[in-house]
N, C-alpha and C positions, 0 to 999 in steps of 0.2 A: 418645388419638391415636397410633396408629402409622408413622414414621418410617425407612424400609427405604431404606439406601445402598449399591449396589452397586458392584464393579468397583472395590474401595479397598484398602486395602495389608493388611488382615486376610486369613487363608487358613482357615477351619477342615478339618482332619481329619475324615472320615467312622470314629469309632470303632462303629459299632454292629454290622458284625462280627465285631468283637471281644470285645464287651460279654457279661457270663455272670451280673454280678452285678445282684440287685434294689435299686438305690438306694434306691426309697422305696415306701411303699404309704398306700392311700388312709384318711379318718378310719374309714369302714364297713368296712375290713377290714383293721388294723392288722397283723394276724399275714401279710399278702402280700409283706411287704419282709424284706431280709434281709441289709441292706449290711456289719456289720462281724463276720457268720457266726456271730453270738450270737444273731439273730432280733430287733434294733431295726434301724431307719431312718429316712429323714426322711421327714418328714409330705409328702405330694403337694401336699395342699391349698396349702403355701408354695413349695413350690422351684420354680424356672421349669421350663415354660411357664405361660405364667396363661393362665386357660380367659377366652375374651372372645368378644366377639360377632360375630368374623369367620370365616369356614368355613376358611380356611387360618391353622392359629396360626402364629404366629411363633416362633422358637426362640432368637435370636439375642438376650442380656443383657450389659451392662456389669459387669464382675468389680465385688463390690460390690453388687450391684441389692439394693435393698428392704429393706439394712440398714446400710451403712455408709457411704451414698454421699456423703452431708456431709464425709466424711474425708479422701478423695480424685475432689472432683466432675471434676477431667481427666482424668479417667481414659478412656482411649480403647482400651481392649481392652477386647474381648467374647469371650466363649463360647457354641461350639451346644450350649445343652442338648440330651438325648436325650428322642423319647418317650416320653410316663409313660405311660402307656396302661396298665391292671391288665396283669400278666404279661411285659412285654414288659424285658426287663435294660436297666439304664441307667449299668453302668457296668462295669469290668474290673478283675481284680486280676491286678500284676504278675507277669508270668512270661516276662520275654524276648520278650514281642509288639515285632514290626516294626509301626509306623505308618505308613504312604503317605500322600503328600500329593504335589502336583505340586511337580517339583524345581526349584529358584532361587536367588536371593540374598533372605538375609534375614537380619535383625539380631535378633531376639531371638525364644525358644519359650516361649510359656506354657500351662503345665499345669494345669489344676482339679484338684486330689484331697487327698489326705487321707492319716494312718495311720490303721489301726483296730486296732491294738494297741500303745499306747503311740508316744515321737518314737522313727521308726527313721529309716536311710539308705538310699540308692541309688543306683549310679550309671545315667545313660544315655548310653548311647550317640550320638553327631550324627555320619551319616556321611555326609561331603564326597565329591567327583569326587578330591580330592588326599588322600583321608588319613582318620581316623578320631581322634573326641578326645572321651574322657571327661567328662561333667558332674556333681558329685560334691552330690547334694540332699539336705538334712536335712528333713524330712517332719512334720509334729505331729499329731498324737493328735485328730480328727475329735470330740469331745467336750469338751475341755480348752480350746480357743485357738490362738491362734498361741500359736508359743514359739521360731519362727528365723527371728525378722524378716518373715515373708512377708504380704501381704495377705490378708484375706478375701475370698474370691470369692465368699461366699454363708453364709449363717449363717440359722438358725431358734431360735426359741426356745423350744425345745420338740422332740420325738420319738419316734415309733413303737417298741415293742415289744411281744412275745408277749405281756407281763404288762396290757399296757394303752396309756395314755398318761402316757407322762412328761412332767407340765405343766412340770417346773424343770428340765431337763434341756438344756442347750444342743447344737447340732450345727454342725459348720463342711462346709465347703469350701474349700481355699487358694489361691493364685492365687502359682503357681513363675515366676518369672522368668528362664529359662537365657539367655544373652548366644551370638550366633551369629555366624560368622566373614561379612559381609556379600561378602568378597572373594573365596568359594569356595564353590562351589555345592553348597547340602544337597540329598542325595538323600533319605533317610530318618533315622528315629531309632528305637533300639531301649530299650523299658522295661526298667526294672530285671527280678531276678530275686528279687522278695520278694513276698509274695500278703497281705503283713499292709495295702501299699500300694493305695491302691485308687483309678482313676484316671474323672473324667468325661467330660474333652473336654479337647484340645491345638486353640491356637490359635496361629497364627505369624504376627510382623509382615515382611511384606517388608522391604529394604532401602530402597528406592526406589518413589516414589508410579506409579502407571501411568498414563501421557500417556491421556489423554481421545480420544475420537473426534475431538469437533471440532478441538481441539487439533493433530491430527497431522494434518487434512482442512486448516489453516492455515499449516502449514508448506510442507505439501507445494503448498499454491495461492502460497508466494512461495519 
């Protein structure tokens, strides 16, 4: 049963074009993914979206979905995955990309992604109406785990590569938590400048819930 809430304090980013790298490829054709540019990736069959019996999927998962959710079941951020569709990139490696989103108040940025070469760093950039300020991320190794505190936004147990399938082979996604000045309005944010990083989806929580229709058809009637 799918559950679609609209008009709520999550904002997702539209990364797809931006997107250059192949997250994942399918079991029947392992060598189509290409995410950490060595020629593995993740398995299609596991990463969101799950293929189901509605004509419109859904994209929209809880950081956590399908493997770790007992750990943290509050959890109340989601990520738009991108479509898997054979060929179509689902995800980007850093290089100074500007991300758009509609500009506001909001309290914190979360990042899906990963390193694919060992923990590196990065900063990004959050740029306000008043100013511009640094966020300084330490990033883990897409294979290994976490290793700087950050959540799993998505983990498989297992991995596509040219050579075949890696049945023991683990794969993450991590789920960054950057803190946002709610008092100053973010316009954009700009990614790092490392390509070893490699990013799926930014999701941002507003500051403040948005008054409801009826809500404000209530006020306005007294």
């Amino acid at each position: 049963m799918f559950v679609e809430v609209t008009g709520g304090r999550l904002v997702f980013a539209d990364l797809s074009k931006l997107c250059e790298v192949q997250l994942s490829s399918p079991d029947t054709d392992r060598t189509a993914g290409d995410f950490d540019g060595k020629g593995s990736s993740f398995p299609s069959e596991l990463i969101p979206p799950d293929a189901g019996l509605f004509k419109d999927v859904k994209r929209v998962y809880p950081t956590g979905y399908n493997y770790i959710q007992t750990h943290y079941p509050e959890s109340r951020i989601s990520f738009l995955y991108p479509d898997k569709t054979p060929g179509t990139a689902g995800a980007l490696a850093c290089n100074g990309q500007a991300v758009g989103f509609p500009q506001g108040s909001y309290k914190s940025l979360h990042i899906l992604a990963a390193s694919t070469n060992g923990d590196v760093s990065g900063d990004i950039s959050l740029d306000y109406t008043k100013g511009t300020q640094a966020a300084h991320v330490q990033f883990s190794d897409w294979s290994k785990g976490s290793s700087n505190s950050e959540k799993v936004g998505f983990a498989a147990r297992h991995r596509h590569s040219h050579g075949g399938d890696e049945v023991a082979q683990m794969c993450y996604l991590y789920d960054y938590t950057i803190p946002v000045d709610p008092k100053n309005t973010l316009t954009g944010i700009i990614l790092p400048k490392n390509q070893d990083i490699k990013v799926v989806a930014v999701t941002l929580e507003k500051a403040d819930m948005p008054e409801s229709p009826a809500a404000a058809d209530d006020t306005k009637a007294k």
